[in-house]
Structure formats: C-alpha cells, structure tokens
PyMOL Python script that loads the backbone (N, CA, C, O; Angstrom):
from pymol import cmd

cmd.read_pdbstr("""\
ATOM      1  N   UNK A   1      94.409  60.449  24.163  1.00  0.00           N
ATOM      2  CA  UNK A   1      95.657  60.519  23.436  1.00  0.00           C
ATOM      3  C   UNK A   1      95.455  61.295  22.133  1.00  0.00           C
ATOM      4  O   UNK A   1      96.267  62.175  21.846  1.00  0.00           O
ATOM      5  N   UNK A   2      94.284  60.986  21.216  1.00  0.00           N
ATOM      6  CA  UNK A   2      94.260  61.751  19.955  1.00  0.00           C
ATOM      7  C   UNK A   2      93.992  63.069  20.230  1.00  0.00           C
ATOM      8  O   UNK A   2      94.514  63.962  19.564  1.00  0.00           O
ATOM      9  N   UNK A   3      93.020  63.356  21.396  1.00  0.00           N
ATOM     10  CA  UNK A   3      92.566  64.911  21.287  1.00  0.00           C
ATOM     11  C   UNK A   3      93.666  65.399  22.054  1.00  0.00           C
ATOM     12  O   UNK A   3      93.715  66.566  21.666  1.00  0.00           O
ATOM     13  N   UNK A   4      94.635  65.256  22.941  1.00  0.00           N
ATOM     14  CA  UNK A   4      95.755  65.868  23.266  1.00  0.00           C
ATOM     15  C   UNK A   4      96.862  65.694  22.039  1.00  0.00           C
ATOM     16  O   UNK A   4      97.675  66.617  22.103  1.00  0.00           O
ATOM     17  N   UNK A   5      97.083  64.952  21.144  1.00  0.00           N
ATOM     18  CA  UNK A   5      97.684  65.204  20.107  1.00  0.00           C
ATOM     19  C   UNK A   5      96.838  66.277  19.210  1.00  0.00           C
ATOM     20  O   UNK A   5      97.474  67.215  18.729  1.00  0.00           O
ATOM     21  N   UNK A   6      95.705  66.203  19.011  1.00  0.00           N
ATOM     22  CA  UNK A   6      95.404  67.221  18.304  1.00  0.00           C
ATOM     23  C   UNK A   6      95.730  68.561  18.258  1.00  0.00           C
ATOM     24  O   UNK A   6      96.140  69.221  17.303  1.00  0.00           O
ATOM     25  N   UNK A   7      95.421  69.008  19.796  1.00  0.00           N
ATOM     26  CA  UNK A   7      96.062  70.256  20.324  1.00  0.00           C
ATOM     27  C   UNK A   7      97.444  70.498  20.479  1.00  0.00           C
ATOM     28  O   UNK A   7      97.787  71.654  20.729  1.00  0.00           O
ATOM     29  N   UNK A   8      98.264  69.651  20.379  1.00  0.00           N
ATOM     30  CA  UNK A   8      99.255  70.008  20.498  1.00  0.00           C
ATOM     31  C   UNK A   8      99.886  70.473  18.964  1.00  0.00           C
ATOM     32  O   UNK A   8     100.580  71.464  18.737  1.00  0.00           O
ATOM     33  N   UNK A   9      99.381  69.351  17.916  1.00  0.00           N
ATOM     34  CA  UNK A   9      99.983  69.649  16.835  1.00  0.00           C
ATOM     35  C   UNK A   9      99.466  70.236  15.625  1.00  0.00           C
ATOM     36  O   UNK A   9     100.037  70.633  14.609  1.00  0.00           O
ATOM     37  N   UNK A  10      97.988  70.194  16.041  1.00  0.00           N
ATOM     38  CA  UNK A  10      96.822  70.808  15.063  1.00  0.00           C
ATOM     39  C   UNK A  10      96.421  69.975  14.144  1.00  0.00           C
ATOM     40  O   UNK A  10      95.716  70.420  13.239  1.00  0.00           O
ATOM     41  N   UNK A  11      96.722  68.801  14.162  1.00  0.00           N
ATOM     42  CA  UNK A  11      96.111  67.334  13.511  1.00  0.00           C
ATOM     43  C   UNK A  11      96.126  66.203  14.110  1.00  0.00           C
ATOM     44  O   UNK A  11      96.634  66.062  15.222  1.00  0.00           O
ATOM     45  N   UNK A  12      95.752  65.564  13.663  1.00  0.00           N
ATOM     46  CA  UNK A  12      94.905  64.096  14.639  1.00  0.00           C
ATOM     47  C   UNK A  12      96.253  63.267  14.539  1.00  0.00           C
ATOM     48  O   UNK A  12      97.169  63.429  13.732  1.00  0.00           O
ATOM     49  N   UNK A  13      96.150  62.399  15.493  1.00  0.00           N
ATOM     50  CA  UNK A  13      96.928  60.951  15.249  1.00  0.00           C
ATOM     51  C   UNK A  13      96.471  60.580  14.100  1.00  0.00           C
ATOM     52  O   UNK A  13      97.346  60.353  13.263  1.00  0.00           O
ATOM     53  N   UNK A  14      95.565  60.462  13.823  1.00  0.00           N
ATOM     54  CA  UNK A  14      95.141  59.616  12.305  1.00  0.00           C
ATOM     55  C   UNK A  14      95.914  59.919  11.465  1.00  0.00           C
ATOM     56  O   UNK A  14      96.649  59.316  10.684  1.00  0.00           O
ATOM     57  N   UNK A  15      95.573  61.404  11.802  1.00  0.00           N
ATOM     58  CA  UNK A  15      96.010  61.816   9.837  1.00  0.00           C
ATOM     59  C   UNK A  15      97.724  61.560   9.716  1.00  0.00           C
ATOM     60  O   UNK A  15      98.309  61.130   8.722  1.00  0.00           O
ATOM     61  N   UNK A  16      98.453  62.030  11.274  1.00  0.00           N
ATOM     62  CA  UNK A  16      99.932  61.742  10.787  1.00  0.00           C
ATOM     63  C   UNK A  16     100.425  60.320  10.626  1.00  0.00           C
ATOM     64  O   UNK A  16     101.460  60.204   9.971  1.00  0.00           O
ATOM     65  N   UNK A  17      99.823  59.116  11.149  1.00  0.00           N
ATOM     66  CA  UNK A  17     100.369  58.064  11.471  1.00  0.00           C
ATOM     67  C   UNK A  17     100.003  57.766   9.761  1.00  0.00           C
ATOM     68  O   UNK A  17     100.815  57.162   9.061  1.00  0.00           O
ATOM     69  N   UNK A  18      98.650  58.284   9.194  1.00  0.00           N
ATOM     70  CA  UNK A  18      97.963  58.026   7.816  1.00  0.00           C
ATOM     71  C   UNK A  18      99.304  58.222   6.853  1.00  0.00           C
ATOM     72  O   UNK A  18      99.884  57.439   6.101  1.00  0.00           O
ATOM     73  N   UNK A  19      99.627  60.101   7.328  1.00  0.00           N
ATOM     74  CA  UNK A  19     100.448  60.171   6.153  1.00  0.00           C
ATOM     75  C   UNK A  19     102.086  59.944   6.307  1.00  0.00           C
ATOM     76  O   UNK A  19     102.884  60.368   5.470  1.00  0.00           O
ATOM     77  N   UNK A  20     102.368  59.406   7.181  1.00  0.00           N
ATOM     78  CA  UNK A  20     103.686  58.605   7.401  1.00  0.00           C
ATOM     79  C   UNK A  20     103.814  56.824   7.099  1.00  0.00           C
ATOM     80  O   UNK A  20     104.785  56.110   7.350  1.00  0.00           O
ATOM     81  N   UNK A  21     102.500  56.423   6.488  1.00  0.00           N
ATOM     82  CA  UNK A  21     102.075  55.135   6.403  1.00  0.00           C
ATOM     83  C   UNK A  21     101.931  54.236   7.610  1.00  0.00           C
ATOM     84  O   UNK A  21     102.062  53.013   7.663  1.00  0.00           O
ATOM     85  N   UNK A  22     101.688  54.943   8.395  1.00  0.00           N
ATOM     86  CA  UNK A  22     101.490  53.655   9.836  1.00  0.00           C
ATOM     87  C   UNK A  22      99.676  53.529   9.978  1.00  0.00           C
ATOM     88  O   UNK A  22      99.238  53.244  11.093  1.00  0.00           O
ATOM     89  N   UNK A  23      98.987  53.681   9.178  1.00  0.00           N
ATOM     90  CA  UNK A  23      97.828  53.920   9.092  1.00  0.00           C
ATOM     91  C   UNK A  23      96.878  53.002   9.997  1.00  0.00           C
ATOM     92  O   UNK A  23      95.990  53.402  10.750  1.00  0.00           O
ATOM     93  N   UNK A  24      97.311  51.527   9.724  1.00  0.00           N
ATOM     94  CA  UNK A  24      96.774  50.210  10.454  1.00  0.00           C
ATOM     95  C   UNK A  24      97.099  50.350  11.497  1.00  0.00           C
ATOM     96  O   UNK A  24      96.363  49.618  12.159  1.00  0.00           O
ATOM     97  N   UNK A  25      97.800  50.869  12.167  1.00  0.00           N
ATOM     98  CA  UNK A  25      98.290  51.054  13.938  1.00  0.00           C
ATOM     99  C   UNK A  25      97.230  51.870  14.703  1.00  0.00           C
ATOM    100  O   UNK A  25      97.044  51.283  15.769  1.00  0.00           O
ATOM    101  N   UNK A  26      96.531  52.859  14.631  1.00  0.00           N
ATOM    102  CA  UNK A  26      95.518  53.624  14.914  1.00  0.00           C
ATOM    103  C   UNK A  26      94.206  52.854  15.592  1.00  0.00           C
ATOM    104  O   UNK A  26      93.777  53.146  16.708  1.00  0.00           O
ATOM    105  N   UNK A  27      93.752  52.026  14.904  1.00  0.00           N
ATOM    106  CA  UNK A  27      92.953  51.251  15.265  1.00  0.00           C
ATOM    107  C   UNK A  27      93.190  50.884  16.306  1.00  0.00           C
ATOM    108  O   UNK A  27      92.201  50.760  17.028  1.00  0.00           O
ATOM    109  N   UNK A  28      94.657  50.500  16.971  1.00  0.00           N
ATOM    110  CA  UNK A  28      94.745  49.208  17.395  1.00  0.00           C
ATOM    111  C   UNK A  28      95.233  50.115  18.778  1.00  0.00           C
ATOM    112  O   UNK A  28      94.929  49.657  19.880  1.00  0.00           O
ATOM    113  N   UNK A  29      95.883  51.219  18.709  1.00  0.00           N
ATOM    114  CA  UNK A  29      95.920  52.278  19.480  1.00  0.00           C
ATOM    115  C   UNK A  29      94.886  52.842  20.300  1.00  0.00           C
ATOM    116  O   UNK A  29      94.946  53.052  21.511  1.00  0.00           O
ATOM    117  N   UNK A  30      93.806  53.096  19.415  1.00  0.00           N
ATOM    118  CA  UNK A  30      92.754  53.382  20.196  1.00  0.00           C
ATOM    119  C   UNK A  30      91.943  52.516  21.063  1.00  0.00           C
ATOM    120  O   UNK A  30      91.461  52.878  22.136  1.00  0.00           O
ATOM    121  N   UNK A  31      91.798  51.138  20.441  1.00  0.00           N
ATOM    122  CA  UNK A  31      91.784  49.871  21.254  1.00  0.00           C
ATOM    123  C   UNK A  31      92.229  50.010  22.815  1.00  0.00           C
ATOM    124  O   UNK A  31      91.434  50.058  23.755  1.00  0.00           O
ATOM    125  N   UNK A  32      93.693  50.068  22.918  1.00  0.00           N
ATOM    126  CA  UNK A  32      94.385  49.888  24.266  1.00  0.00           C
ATOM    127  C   UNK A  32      94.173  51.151  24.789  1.00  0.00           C
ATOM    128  O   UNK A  32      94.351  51.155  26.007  1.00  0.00           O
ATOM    129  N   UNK A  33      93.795  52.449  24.231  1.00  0.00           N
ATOM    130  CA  UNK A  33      93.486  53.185  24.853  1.00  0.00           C
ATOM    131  C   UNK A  33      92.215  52.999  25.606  1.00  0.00           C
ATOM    132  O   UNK A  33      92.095  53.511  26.719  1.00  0.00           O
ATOM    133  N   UNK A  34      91.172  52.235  25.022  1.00  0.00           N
ATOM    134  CA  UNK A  34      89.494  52.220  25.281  1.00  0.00           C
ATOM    135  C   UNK A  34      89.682  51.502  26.430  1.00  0.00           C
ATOM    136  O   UNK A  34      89.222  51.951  27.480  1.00  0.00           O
ATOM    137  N   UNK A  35      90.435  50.191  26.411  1.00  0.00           N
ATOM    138  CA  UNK A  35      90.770  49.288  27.244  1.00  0.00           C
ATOM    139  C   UNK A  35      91.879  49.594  28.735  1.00  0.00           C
ATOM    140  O   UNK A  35      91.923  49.087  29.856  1.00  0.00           O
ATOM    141  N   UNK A  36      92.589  50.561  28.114  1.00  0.00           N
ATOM    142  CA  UNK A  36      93.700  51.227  29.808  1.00  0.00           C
ATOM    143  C   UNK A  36      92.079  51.946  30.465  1.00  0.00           C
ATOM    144  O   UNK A  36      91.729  51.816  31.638  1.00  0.00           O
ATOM    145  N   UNK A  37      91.383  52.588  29.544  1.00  0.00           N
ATOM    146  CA  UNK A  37      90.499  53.582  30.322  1.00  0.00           C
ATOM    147  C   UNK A  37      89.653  52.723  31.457  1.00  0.00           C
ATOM    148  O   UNK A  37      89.740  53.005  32.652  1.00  0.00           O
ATOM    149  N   UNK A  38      88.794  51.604  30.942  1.00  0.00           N
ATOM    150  CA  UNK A  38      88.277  50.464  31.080  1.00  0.00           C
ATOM    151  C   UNK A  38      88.920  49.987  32.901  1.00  0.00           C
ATOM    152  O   UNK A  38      88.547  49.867  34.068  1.00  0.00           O
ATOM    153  N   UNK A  39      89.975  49.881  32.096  1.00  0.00           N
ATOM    154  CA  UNK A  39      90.563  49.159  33.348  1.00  0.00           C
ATOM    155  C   UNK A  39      91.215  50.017  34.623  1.00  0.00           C
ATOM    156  O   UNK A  39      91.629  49.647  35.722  1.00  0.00           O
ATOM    157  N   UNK A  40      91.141  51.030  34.133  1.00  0.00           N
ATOM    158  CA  UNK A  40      91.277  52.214  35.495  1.00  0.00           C
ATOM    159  C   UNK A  40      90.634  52.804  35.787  1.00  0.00           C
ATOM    160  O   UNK A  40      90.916  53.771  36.494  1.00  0.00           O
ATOM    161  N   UNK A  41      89.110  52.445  35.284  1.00  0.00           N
ATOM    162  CA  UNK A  41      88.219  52.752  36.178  1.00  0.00           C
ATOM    163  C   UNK A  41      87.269  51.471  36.505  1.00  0.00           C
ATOM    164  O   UNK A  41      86.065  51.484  36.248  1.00  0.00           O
ATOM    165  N   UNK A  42      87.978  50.294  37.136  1.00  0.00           N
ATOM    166  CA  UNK A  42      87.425  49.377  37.951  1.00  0.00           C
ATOM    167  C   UNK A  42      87.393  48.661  37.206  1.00  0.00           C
ATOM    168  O   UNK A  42      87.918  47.844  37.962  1.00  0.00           O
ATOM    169  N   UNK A  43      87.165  47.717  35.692  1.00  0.00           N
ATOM    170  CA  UNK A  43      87.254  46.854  34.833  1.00  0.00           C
ATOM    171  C   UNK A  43      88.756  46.167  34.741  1.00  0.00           C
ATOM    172  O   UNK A  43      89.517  46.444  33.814  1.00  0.00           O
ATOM    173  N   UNK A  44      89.129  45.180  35.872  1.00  0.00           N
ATOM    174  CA  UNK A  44      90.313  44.656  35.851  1.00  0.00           C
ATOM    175  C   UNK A  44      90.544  43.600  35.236  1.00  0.00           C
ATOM    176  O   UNK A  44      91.540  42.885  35.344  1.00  0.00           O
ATOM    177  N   UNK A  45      89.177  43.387  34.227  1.00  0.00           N
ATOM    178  CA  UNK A  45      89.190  42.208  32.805  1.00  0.00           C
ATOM    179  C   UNK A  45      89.378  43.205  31.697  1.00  0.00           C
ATOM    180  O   UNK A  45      89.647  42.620  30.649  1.00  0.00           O
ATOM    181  N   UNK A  46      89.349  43.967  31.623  1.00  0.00           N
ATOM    182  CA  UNK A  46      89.409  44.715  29.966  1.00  0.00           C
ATOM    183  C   UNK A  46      90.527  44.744  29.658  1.00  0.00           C
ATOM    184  O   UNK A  46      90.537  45.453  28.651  1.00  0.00           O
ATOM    185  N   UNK A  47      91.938  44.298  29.953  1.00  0.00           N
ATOM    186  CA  UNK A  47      92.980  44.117  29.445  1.00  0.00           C
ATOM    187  C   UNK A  47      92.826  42.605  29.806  1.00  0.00           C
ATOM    188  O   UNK A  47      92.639  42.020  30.873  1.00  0.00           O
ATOM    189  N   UNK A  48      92.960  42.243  28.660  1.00  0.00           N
ATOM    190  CA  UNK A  48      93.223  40.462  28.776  1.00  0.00           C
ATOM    191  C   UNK A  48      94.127  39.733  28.000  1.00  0.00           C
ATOM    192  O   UNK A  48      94.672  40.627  27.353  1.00  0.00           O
ATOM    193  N   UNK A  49      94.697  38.542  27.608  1.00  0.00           N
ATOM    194  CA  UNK A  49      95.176  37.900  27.257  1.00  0.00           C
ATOM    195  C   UNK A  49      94.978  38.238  25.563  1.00  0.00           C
ATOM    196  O   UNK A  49      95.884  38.293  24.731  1.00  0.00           O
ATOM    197  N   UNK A  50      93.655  38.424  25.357  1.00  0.00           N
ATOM    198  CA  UNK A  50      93.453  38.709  23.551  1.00  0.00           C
ATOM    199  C   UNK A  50      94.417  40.044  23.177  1.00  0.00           C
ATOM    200  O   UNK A  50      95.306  40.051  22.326  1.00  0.00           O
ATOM    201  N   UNK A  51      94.061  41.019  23.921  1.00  0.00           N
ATOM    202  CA  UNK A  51      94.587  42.265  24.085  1.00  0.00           C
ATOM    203  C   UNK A  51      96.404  42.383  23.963  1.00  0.00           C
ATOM    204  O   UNK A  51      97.001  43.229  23.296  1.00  0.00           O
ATOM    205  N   UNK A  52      97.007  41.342  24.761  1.00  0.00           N
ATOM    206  CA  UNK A  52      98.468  41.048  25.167  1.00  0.00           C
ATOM    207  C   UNK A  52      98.556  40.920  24.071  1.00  0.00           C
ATOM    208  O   UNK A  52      99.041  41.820  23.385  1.00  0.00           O
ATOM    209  N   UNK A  53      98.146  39.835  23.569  1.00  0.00           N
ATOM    210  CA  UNK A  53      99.076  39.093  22.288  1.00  0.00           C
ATOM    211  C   UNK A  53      98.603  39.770  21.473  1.00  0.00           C
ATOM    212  O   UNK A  53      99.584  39.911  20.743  1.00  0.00           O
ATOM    213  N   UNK A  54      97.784  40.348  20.991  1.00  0.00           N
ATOM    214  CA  UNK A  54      97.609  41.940  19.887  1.00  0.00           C
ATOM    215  C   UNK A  54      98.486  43.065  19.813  1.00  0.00           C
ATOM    216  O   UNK A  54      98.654  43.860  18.889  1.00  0.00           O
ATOM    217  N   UNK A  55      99.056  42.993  21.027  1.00  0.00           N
ATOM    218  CA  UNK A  55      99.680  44.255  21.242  1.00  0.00           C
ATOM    219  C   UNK A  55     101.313  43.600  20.709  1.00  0.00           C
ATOM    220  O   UNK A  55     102.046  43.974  19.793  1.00  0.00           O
ATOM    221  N   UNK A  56     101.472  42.482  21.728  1.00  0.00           N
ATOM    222  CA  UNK A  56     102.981  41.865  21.321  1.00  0.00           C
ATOM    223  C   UNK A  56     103.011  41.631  19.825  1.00  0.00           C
ATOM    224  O   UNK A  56     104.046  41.887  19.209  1.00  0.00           O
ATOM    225  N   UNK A  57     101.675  41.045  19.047  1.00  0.00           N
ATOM    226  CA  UNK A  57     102.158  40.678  17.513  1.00  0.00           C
ATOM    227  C   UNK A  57     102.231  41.863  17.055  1.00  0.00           C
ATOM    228  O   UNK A  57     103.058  41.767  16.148  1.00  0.00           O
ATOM    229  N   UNK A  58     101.815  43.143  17.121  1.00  0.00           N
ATOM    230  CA  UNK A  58     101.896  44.463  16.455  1.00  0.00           C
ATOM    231  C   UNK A  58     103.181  45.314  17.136  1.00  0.00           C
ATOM    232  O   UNK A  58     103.324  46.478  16.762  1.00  0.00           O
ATOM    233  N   UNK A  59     103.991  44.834  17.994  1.00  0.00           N
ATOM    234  CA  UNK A  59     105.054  45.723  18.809  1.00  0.00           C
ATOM    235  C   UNK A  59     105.915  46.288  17.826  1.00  0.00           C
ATOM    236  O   UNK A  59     106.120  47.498  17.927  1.00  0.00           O
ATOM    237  N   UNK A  60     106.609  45.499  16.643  1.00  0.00           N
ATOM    238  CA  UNK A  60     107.093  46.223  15.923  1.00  0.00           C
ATOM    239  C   UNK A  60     106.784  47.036  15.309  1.00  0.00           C
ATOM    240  O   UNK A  60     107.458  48.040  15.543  1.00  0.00           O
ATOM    241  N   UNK A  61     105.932  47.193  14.444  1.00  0.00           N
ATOM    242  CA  UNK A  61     104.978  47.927  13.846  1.00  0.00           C
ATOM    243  C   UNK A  61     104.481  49.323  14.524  1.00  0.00           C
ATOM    244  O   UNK A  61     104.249  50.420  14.015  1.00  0.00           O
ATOM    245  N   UNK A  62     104.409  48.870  15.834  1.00  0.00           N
ATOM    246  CA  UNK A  62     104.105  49.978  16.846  1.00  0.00           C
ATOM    247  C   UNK A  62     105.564  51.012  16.678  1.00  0.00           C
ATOM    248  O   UNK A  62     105.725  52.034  16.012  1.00  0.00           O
ATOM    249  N   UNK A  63     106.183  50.517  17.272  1.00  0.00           N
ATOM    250  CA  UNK A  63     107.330  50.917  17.699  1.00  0.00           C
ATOM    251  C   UNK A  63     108.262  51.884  16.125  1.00  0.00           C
ATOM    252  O   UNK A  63     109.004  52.863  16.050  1.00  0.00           O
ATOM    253  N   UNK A  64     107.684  50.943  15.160  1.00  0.00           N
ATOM    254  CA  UNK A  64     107.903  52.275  13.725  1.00  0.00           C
ATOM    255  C   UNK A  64     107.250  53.395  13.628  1.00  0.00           C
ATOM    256  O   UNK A  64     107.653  54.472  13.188  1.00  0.00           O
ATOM    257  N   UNK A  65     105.862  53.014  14.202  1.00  0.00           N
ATOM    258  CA  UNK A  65     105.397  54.186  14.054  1.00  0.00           C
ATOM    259  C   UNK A  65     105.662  55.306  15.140  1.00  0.00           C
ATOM    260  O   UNK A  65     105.759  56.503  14.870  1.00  0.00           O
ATOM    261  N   UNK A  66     105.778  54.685  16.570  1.00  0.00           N
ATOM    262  CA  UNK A  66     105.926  55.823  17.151  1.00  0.00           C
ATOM    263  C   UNK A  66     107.498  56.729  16.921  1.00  0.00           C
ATOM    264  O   UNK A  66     107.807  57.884  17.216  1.00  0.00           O
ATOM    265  N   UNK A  67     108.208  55.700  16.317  1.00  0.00           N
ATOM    266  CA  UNK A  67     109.743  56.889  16.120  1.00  0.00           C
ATOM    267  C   UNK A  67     109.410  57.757  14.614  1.00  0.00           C
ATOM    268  O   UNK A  67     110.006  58.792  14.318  1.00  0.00           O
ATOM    269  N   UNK A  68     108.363  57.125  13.760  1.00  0.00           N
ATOM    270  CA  UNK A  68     108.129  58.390  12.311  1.00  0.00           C
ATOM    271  C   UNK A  68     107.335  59.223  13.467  1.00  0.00           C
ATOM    272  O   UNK A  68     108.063  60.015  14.065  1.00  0.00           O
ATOM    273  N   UNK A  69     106.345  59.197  13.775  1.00  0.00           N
ATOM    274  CA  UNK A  69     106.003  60.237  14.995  1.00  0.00           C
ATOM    275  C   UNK A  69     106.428  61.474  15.382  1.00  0.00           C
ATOM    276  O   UNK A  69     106.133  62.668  15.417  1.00  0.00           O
ATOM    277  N   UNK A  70     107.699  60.216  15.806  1.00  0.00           N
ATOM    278  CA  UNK A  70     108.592  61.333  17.071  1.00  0.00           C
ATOM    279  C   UNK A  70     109.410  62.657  15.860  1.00  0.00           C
ATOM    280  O   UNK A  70     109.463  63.887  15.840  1.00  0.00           O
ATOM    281  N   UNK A  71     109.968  61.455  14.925  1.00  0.00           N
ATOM    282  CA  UNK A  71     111.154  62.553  14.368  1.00  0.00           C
ATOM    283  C   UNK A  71     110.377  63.393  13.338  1.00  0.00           C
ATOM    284  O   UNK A  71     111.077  64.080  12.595  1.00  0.00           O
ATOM    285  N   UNK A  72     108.743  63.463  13.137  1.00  0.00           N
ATOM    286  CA  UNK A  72     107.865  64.135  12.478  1.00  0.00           C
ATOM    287  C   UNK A  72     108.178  65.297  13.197  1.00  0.00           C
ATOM    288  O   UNK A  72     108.719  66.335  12.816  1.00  0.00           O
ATOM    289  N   UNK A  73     107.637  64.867  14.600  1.00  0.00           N
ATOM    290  CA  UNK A  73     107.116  66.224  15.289  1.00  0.00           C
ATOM    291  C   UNK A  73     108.162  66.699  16.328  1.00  0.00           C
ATOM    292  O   UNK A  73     108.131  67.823  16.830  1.00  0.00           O
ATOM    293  N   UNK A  74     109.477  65.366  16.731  1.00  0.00           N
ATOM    294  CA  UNK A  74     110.119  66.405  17.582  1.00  0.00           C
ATOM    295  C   UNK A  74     111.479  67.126  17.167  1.00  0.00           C
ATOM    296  O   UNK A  74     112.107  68.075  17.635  1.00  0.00           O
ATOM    297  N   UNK A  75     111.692  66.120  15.904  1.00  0.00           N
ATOM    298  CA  UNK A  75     113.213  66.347  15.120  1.00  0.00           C
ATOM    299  C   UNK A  75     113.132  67.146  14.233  1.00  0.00           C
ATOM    300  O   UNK A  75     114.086  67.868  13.943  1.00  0.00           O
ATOM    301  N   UNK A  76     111.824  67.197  13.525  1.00  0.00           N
ATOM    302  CA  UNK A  76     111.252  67.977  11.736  1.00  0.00           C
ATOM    303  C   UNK A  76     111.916  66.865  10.805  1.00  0.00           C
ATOM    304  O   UNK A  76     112.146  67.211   9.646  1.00  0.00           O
ATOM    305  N   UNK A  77     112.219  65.681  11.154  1.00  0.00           N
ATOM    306  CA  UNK A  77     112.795  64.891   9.918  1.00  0.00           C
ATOM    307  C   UNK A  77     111.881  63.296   9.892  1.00  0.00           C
ATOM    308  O   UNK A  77     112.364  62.224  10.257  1.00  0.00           O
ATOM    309  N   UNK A  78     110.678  63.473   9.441  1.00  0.00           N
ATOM    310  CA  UNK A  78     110.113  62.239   9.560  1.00  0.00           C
ATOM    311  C   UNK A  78     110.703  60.971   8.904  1.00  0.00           C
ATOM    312  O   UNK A  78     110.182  59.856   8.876  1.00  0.00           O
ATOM    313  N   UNK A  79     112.043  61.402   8.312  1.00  0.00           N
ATOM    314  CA  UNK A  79     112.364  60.460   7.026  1.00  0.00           C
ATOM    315  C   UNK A  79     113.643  59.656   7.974  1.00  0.00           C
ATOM    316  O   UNK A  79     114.163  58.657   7.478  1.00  0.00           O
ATOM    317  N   UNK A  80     114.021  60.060   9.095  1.00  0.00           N
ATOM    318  CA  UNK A  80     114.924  59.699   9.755  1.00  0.00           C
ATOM    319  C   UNK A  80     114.877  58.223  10.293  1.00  0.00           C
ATOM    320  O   UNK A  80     113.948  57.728  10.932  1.00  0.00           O
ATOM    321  N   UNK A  81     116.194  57.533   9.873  1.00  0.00           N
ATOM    322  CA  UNK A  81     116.081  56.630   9.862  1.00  0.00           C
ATOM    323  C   UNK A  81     116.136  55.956  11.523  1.00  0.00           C
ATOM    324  O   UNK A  81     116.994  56.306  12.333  1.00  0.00           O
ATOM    325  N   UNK A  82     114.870  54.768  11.876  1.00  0.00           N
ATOM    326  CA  UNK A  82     114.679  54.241  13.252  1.00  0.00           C
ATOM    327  C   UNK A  82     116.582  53.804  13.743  1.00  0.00           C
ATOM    328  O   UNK A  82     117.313  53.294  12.894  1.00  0.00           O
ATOM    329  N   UNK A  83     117.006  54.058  14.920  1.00  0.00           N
ATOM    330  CA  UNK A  83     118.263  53.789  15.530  1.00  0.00           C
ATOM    331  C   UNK A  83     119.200  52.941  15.084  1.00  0.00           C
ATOM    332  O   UNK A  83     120.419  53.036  14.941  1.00  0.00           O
ATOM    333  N   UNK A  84     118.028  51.681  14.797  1.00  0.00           N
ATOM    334  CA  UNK A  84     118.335  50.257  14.476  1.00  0.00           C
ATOM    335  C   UNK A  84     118.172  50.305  13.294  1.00  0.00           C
ATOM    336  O   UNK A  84     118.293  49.093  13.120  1.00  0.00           O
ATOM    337  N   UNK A  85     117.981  50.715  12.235  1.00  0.00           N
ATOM    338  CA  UNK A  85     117.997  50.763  10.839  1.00  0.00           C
ATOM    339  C   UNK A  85     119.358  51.655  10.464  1.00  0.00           C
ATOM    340  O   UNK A  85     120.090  51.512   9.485  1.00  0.00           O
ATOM    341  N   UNK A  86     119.449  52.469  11.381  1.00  0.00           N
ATOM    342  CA  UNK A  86     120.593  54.172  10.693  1.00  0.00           C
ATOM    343  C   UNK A  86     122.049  53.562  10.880  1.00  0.00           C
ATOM    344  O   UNK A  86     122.266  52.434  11.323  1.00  0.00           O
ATOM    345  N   UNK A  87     122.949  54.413  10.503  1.00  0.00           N
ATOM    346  CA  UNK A  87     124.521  54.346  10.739  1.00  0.00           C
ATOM    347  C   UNK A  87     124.823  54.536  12.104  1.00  0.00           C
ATOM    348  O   UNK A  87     124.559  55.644  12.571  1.00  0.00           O
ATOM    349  N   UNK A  88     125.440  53.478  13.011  1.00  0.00           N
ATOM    350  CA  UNK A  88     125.764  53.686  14.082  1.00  0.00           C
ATOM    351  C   UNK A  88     127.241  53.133  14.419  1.00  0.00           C
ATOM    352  O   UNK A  88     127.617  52.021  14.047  1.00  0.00           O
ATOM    353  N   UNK A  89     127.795  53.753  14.935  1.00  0.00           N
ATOM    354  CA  UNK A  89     129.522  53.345  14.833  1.00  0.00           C
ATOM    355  C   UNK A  89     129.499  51.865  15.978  1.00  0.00           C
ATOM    356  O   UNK A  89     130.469  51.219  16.374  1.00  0.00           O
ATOM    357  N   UNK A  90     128.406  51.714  16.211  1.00  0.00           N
ATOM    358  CA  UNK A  90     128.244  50.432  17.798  1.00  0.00           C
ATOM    359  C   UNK A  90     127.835  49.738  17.107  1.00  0.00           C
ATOM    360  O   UNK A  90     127.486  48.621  17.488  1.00  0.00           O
TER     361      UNK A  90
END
""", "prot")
cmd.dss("prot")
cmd.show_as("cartoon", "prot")
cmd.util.cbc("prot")
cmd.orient("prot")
C-alpha cells in the first residue's frame, strides 16, 4: 500500500497522513497490512480477535483519515469538510 502510494503520488503514506494530522493511523495501517499479507498466504490466525477490536476502536479515526486523503489527492482540497461534518440539504 505505501510503495504504491508512493508512486503514484511521489510521497509516502506517512508523510501525507503526517501532514494532514492523521499521523497515529499509519502504524496501525501497516499492521493490517502485515497481517492481510500473513493471512493470504496461509496464516489463517494472523487476523484475530486483538486485530478486530483495534481496527473497530480506531474506525473512526480511520475513516478521517482516509477522506483528508482522498480530498488531498483526488479533489486538491484537503480542508474539505468529511460528508458528515459539511452542509448537506438531507
């Protein structure tokens, strides 16, 4: 995931999640990445129960960071406010 972000955008996951403040998410990213790898190649314990509830207590958190992310790199407006935060006539 980081070295295909790299190439695509010419900087790491780190540094953007760093300088959008999602900094603590990275870690925890690369984690479930180490662990999907793990487990698709024959390790059908490396996702476990510790893993679940790491992921569920950080979902929000996740989920901020991946929309500063998105509207970094797919909108040009990293400042854009998440769906559920912005003006919506619904």
């Amino acid at each position: 995931m980081d070295r295909l972000y790299g190439l695509l955008f010419e900087v790491s996951l780190q540094e953007d999640l760093s300088a959008l403040g999602h900094a603590s998410i990275y870690p925890h990213l690369m984690e479930i990445q180490r662990r999907r790898n793990e487990f698709v190649h024959g390790n059908a314990e490396a996702i476990d129960d510790d893993l679940v509830y790491a992921t569920v207590e950080k979902l929000h958190d996740v989920q901020e960071a991946w929309v500063a992310l998105y509207n970094k790199r797919c909108t040009g407006n990293a400042k854009a406010p998440p769906v559920w935060k912005g003006s919506s006539p619904f």
